[in-house]
C-alpha positions in Angstrom: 62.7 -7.5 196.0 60.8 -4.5 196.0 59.1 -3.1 199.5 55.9 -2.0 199.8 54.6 0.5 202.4 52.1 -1.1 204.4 50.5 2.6 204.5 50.4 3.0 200.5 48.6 0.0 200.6 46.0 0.7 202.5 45.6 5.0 201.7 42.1 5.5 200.2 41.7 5.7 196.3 40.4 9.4 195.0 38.9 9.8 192.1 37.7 13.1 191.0 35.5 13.9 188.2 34.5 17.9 187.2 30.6 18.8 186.9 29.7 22.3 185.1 26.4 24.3 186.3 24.4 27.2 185.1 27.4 29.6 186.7 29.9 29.4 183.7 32.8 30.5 186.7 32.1 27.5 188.6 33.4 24.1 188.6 31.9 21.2 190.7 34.5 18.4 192.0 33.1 16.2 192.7 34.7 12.8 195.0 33.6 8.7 195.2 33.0 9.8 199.3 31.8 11.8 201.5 33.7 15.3 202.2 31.6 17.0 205.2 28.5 15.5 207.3 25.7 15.4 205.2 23.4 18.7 205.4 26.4 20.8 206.4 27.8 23.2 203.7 30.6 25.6 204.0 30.9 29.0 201.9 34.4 30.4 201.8 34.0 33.6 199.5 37.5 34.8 200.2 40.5 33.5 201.8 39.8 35.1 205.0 37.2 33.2 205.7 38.7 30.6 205.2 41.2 30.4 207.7 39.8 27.2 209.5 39.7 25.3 206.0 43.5 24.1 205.1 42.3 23.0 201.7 40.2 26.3 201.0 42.9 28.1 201.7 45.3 26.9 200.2 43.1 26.6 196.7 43.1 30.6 197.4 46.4 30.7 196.3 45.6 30.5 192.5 45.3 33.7 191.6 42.2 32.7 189.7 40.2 31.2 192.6 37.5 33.8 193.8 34.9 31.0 196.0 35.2 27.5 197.6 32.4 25.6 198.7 32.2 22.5 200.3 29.2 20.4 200.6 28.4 16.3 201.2 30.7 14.8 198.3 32.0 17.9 196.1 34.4 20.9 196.4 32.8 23.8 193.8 35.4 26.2 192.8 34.6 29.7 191.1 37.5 31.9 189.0 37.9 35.2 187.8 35.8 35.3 184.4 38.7 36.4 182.5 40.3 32.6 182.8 38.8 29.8 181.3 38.2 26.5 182.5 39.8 24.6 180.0 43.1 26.1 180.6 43.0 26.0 184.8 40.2 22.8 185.8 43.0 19.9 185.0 45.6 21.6 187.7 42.9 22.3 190.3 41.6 18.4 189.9 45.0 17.1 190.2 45.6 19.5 193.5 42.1 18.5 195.0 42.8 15.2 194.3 46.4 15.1 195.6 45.4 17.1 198.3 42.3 14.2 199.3 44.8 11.1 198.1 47.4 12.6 201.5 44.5 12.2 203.4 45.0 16.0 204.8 42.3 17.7 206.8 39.3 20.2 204.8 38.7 21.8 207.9 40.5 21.8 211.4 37.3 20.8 213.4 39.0 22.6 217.0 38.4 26.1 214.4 34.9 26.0 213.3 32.4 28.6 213.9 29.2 26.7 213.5 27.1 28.2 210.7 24.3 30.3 212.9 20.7 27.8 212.6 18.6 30.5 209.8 15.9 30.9 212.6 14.7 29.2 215.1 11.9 27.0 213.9 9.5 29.8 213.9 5.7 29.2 212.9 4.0 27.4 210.9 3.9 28.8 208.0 7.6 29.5 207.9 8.2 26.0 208.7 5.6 25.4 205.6 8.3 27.3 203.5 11.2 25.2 205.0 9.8 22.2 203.8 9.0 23.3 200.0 12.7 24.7 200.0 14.1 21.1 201.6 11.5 19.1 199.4 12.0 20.8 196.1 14.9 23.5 195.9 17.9 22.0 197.8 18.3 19.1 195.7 18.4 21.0 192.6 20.6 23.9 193.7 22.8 21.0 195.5 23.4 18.7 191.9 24.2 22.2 190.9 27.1 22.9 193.5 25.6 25.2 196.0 23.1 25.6 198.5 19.9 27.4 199.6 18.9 28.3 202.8 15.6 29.7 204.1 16.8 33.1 206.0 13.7 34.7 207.0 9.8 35.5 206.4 8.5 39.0 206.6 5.7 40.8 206.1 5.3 38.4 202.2 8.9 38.3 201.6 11.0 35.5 201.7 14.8 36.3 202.4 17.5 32.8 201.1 20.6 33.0 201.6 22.7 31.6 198.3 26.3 29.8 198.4 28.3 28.0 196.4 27.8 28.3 192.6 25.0 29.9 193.1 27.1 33.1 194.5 27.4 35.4 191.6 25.8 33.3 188.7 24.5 35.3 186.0 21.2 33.0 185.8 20.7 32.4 189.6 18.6 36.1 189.5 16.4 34.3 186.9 16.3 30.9 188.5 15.4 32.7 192.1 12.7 34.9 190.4 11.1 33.1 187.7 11.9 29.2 189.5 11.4 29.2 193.0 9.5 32.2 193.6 6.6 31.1 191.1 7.1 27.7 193.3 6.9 29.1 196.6 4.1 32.1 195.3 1.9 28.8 194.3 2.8 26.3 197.0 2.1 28.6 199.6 -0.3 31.8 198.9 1.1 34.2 201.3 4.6 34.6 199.8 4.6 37.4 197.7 8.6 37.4 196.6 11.9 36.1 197.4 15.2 37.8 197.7 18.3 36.7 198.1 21.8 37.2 200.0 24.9 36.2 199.0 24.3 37.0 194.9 
C-alpha cells in the first residue's frame, strides 16, 4: 500500500499565471495568495540589492533577468530585450512556482532594510497629491506590475519614484507625462510637472 506524507498533503497548492504590461521586458507572475503585506513593494534592480531576497536572487542567476519586484500577490520579472518571452516565461513560471510550492522564504525578514517612508506627511497640499496618486495612479500602475510613490513637492514639481515594470518601460515617459501629470496638473492647480526616478 502506498504511503503518503502527511506534509505533501497538507503543502499549499501554487498556481501561477503570467500577465504582460505596457513594458514589453516585463512579465507579471502573478500567484492565488498573498506574497508580501499589502502596500509593501520591493524593487530589486540588480542582484546586489537583493541580498535579503533568497528568491530574487536566485531568479538573478538567469542570465536574462535584469529586475525583480515583488508586490501583494505577483513577482514581475524584467530581461535583457534581446531574449524573448516566449522562449524564457515557461522556465521562470515553473522556477517561481517550484520555488513558492517548497514553501521557501522571498525575503529573510531578520535582513530587511525598511524602505525609507517618501516624506513625512508634509502639508496639505502634498498630502492633497498623496491621495490623487493612492486614489487614481497606484491601482493602475499596480495591475500593471509596479509601483508609484509620491517622492517629493517643490517649488511646482512633483518628483515619483517608479519600480517594477515601470523601471525602464519605453511608454512609462509617456504615461508619466501625458497620464498622470495632465491628472495631477487638473486635480490640483499648483503642480506644474512631474518627474520621475527610477526610469
Amino acid at each position: 500500500m502506498e504511503s503518503y506524507n502527511r506534509e505533501e498533503m497538507y503543502k499549499r497548492k501554487v498556481n501561477l499565471y503570467m500577465e504582460s504590461n505596457p513594458n514589453p521586458n516585463s512579465l507579471k507572475f502573478v500567484a492565488n495568495y498573498m506574497l508580501v503585506e499589502p502596500g509593501k513593494s520591493y524593487d530589486f534592480p540588480d542582484a546586489a540589492s537583493a541580498s535579503f531576497a533568497p528568491l530574487a536572487l536566485e531568479l538573478f542567476n538567469f542570465d536574462y533577468v535584469e529586475r525583480v519586484f515583488y508586490m501583494s500577490n505577483f513577482i514581475t520579472v524584467t530581461k535583457t530585450p534581446e531574449v524573448e518571452w516566449a522562449a524564457v516565461q515557461g522556465e521562470i513560471r515553473k522556477f517561481i512556482t517550484d520555488y513558492l510550492q517548497d514553501e521557501k522564504p522571498l525575503l529573510e525578514e531578520d535582513d530587511i532594510d525598511e524602505p525609507e517612508q517618501a516624506q513625512p506627511l508634509g502639508d496639505e497640499l502634498e498630502q492633497k497629491i498623496i491621495g490623487v496618486l493612492d486614489e487614481y495612479v497606484k491601482p493602475a500602475v499596480e495591475m500593471d506590475g509596479g509601483a508609484i510613490q509620491f517622492h517629493s513637492f517643490d517649488n511646482g514639481v512633483v518628483t515619483v519614484l517608479l519600480q517594477g515594470s515601470c523601471s525602464g518601460c519605453p511608454s512609462s515617459t509617456i504615461t508619466l507625462k501625458s497620464g498622470i501629470e495632465n491628472l495631477l496638473k487638473s486635480m490640483v492647480p499648483e503642480v506644474q510637472e512631474v518627474v520621475a526616478e527610477g526610469v
